[in-house]
C-alpha positions, 0 to 999 in steps of 0.5 A, a space after each residue: 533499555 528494557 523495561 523489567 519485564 521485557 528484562 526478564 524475558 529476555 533472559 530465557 531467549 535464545 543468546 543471539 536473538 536476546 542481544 539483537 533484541 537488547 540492541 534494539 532497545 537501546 536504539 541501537 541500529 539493526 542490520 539486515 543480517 540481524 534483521 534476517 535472524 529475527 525472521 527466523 524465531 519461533 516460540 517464546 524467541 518470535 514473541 520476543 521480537 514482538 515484544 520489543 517491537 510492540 514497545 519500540 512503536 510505543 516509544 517511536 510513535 505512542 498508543 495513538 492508532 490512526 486511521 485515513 478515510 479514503 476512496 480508491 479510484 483504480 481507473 482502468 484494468 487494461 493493461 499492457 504488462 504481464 504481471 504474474 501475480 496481478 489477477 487485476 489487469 486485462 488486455 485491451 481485446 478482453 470484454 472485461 477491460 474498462 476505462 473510467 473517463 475523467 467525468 466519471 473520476 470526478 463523479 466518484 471524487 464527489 462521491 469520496 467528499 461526501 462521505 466525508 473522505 480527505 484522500 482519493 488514492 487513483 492507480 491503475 493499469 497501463 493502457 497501450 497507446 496511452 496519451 502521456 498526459 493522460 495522468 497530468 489531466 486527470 491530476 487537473 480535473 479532481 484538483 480543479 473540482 477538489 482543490 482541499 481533497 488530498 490526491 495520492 496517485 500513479 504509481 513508480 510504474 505509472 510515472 515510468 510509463 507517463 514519462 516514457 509516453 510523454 518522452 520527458 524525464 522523470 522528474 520533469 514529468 514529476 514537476 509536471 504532475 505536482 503542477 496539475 495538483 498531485 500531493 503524495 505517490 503511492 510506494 507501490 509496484 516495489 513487490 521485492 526490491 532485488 532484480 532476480 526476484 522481479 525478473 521472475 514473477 514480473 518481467 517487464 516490470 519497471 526494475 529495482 533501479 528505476 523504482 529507486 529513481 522515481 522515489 528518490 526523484 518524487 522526493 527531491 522535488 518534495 513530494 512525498 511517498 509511501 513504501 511497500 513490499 509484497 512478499 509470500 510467493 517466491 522470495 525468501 526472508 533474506 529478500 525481506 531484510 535487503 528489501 527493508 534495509 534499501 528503503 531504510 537508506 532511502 530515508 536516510 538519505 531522502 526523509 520523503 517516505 511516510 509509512 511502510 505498507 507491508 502487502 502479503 500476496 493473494 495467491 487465489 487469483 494470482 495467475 503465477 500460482 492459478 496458471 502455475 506461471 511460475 515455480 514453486 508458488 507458495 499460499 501467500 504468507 503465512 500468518 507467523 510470516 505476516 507477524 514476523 514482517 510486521 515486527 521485523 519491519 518496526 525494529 529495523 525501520 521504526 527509528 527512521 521511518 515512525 509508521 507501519 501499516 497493517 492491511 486490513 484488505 489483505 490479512 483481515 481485520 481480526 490479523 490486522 488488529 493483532 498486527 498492532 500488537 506487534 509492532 504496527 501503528 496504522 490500519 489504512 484506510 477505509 478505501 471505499 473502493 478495492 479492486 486489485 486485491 479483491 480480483 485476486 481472491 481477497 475476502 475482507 470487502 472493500 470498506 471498513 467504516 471508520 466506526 468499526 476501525 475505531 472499534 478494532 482499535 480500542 479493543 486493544 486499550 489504545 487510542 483511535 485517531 483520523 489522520 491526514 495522508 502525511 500523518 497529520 492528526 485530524 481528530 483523537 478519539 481520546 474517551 467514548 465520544 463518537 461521531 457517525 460518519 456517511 460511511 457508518 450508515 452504509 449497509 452495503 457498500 458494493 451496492 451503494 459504489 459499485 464493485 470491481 466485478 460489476 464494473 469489468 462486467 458491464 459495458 458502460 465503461 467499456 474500453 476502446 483502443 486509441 486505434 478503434 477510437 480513431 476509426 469510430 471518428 472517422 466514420 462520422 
């Protein structure tokens, strides 16, 4: 039911869009088809959508906004795919490509810790030859040392990969992970769920179907998952709302799903459109696109999946607060660590403390909190009361942890082929 105000404007909305909008607010159901009208609003008809969206989030999950503070830990940049618009990943001949051992993964997990982080989220590319239990071994050794820290880690892709590598099926690979420790997989490596779209800006890429099958799989054995999407290239808004509507039946079904992430593309970087790999590239999303996900993505997710997540890495912290306006309810993490986008040309730094988050948040009259990677509430922020973090006292964050650049630069880490591994053996 709209409230009077919504009521009234609502009356000066174009008939269609008023309907869906009227339709939404008595918890009514929103098709993909629906969905793809309102992606299509402009003037008073898109504030509207945000309207509505912005009360269905008050009424879906309240004016708490939360908040994780975590580390990312993107391990390795080599990588044996071709993704046109990952500016991230090297082949393994490229000076720049890296490999973090699994003592120096450690070294940052601690790291992490004391700064106060609950999660450590690790991914990274696909190195060739890559032993299969490469990321049930680095699941042990941050879980052996960190038994509390919560690991979100390897993505659809990753898990492919380790499966195939390992040649066990996904969901003993899956079993096996969660033995060694692993707590939550990022919904990552989705980009556009439609195999047409994948097919151009990723051949190669792991497909919609075995996407699907690693989810839903990580699911049924009760662990569960993020969502993505990663739009502004090549795609339309009728991929936007299929796309939406696949993970909705996903969660219907499964309930393994904690939150939508939308992702707009960096296109700086991005090979597809710096190379000109692929036709008619567009700049990324622009920021009417970005509101319009974000709303869209509340009105037709919200009653099924309760958290949207505005990427402060990818619109900036300014855009992701005003995306809590429109239908959002989480800013991410403080990530510590940014590699993937940042290589790709984003500007927005790799930590946001958790004091400026908090800050971003009351600026808007809602209430700040911390939350767990699966949304359990650590700690409300209720009035004034404020508490400095380790990460709130640092000054410079490239400094303090290192940088994607100065890693790829440096050879400390440098990758080795398993090939060139061998004969370095056994010449000794």
């Amino acid at each position: 039911m709209a409230t009077n105000g919504l009521a009234a404007i609502l009356e000066h909305v174009d008939s269609p869009v008023s309907t869906i909008l009227h339709r939404a607010l008595e918890g009514e159901e929103i098709s993909w088809s629906e969905g793809l009208r309102l992606c299509e609003a402009n003037g008073l008809d898109l504030q509207a959508v945000c309207l509505v969206a912005d009360e269905m989030r008050r009424r879906q999950v309240g004016d708490v906004v939360t908040y994780v503070v975590n580390r990312n830990i993107n391990f390795t940049n080599v990588c044996i795919k071709h993704c046109t618009f990952c500016a991230f990943s090297r082949e393994y001949r490229e000076e720049q490509g890296y490999f973090l051992p699994a003592e120096e993964i450690v070294r940052r997990a601690q790291e992490a810790v004391d700064m106060g982080a609950t999660e450590v989220c690790m991914q990274a590319g696909l190195p060739p030859k890559m032993d299969g239990n490469l990321y049930i071994d680095l699941t042990r050794a941050v879980k052996t040392a960190f038994p509390d820290l919560h690991l979100h880690a390897f993505s659809p892709e990753e898990v492919l990969y380790g499966a195939t590598r390992a040649a066990v099926p996904i969901p003993q690979y899956l079993k096996e992970l969660r033995a060694a420790g692993l707590d939550t997989l990022p919904g990552t490596s989705a980009e556009i769920l439609d195999q047409e779209i994948r097919d151009i800006i990723a051949p190669g890429r792991i497909t919609t179907k075995q996407w699907i099958e690693v989810i839903t799989s990580a699911h049924s054995l009760g662990i569960p998952t993020t969502s993505t999407i990663m739009y502004g290239h090549v795609e339309t808004q009728t991929h936007w709302v299929k796309h939406l509507n696949l993970l909705r039946d996903i969660q219907k079904e499964t309930q393994g799903f904690t939150e939508f992430v939308p992702l707009s593309l960096i296109h700086q970087e991005a090979p597809m459109y710096q190379r000109k790999l692929v036709k008619n590239v567009r700049q990324g999303a622009t920021g009417a696109e970005v509101v319009k996900m974000h709303a869209v993505a509340r009105l037709m997710l919200g009653p099924t999946m309760r958290n949207i997540q505005s990427s402060w890495v990818k619109e900036g912290p300014k855009l992701s607060q005003y995306l809590l306006t429109c239908g959002a309810n989480d800013l991410g993490g403080t990530l510590i660590n940014e590699s993937i986008s940042t290589s790709a040309g984003a500007q927005y730094g790799q930590l946001v403390p958790p004091k400026e988050l908090r800050r971003l948040i009351r600026d808007l009259g809602r209430t700040p909190a911390e939350r767990s990677t699966t949304y359990k509430l650590r700690k409300v922020y209720s009035g004034d009361d404020e508490e400095l973090s380790p990460l709130d006292m640092i000054e410079n964050a490239n400094e303090r942890f290192g940088s994607y650049r100065k890693l790829a630069a440096s050879s400390q880490f440098r990758y080795v082929h398993p090939f060139e591994r061998e004969k370095q053996q056994a010449s000794h």
